[in-house]
C-alpha positions as CSV (number, residue, x, y, z in Angstrom):
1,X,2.6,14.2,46.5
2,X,6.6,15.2,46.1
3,X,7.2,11.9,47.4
4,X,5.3,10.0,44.7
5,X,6.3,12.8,42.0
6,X,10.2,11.9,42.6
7,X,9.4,8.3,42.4
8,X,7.9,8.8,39.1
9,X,10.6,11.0,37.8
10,X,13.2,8.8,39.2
11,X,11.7,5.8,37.5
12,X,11.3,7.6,33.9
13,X,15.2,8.4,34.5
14,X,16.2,4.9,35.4
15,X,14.1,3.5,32.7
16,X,15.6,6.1,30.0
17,X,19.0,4.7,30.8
18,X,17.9,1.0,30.9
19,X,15.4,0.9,28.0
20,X,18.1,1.8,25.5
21,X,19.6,-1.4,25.7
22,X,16.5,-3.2,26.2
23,X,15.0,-1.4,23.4
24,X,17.9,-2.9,21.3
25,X,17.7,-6.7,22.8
26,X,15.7,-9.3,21.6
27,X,13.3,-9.0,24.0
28,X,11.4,-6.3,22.0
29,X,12.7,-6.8,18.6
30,X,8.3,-7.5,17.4
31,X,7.5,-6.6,20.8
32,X,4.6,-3.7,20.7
33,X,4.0,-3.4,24.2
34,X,3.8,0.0,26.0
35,X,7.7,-1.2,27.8
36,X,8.9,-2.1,24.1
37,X,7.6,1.3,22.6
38,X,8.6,3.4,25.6
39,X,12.0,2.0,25.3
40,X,12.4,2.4,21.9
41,X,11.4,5.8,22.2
42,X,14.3,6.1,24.5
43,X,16.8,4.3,22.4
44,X,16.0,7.0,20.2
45,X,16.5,9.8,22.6
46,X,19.9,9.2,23.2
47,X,20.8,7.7,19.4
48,X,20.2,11.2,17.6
49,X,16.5,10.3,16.3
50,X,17.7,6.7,15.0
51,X,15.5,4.2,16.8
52,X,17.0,0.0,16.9
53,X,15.7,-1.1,13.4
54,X,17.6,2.1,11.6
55,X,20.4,2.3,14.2
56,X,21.4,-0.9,13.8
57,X,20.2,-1.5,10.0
58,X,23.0,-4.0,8.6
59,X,23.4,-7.4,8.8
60,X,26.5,-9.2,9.1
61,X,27.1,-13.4,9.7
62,X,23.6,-13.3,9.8
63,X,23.6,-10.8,12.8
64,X,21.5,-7.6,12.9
65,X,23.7,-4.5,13.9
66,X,26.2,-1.9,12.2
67,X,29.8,-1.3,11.4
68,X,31.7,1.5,13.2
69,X,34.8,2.8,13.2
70,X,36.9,4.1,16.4
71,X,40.6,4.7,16.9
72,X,41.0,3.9,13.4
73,X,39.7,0.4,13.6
74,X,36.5,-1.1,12.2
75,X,34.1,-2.7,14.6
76,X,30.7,-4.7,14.8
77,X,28.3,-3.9,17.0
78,X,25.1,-6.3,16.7
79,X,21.8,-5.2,18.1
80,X,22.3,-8.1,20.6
81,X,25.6,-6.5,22.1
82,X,27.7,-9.1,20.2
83,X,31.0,-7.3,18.9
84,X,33.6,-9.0,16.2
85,X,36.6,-6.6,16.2
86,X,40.5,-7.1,15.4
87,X,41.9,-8.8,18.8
88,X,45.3,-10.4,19.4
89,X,44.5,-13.3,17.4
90,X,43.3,-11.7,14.6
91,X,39.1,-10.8,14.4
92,X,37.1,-12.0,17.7
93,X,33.4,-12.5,18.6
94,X,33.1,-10.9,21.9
95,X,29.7,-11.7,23.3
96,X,28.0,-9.7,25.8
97,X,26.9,-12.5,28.2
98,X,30.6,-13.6,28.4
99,X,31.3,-11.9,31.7
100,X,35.1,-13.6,31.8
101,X,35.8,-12.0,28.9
102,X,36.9,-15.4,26.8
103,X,36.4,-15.0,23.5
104,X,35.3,-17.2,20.2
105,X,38.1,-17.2,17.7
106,X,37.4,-16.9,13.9
């Protein structure tokens, strides 16, 4: 019974952790399922109450997300993990699949 106890806690954990950013991909943006809600319920755990859609409630080059500031720059975040920031070369799209790190110059 402590054996499948753990497992159970150590699942909620890893999912708590993990659904935030699934909560905030596409894959449950209209997604009701008991995963979608579950992570959304996390999202909002760790984002002071906000869930995704309030979170992340501007739009920007026809991207959902929000504007932030840190170290006295602006940043966007998109609800996709998309950033456009001030980079050597001016503002840069960073996307979140790029796993070299190149970047789309605007």
């Amino acid at each position: 019974m402590k054996k499948l106890f753990s497992l159970v806690v150590l699942t909620a954990i890893s999912f708590g952790i993990a659904g935030s950013s699934f909560a905030q991909g596409y894959g449950c943006m209209g997604n009701n399922s008991p995963a979608c809600q579950d992570a959304r319920k996390a999202f909002a755990e760790h984002h002071g109450g906000a869930y995704p859609e309030q979170y992340y409630n501007n739009w920007y080059a026809g991207n959902q997300g929000r504007w932030y500031q840190q170290n006295n720059a602006w940043r966007w975040e998109g609800v996709n993990g998309d950033r456009y920031e001030r980079g050597d070369h001016g503002w840069e799209w960073r996307h979140h699949h790029d796993h070299d790190h190149d970047h789309d110059r605007h």
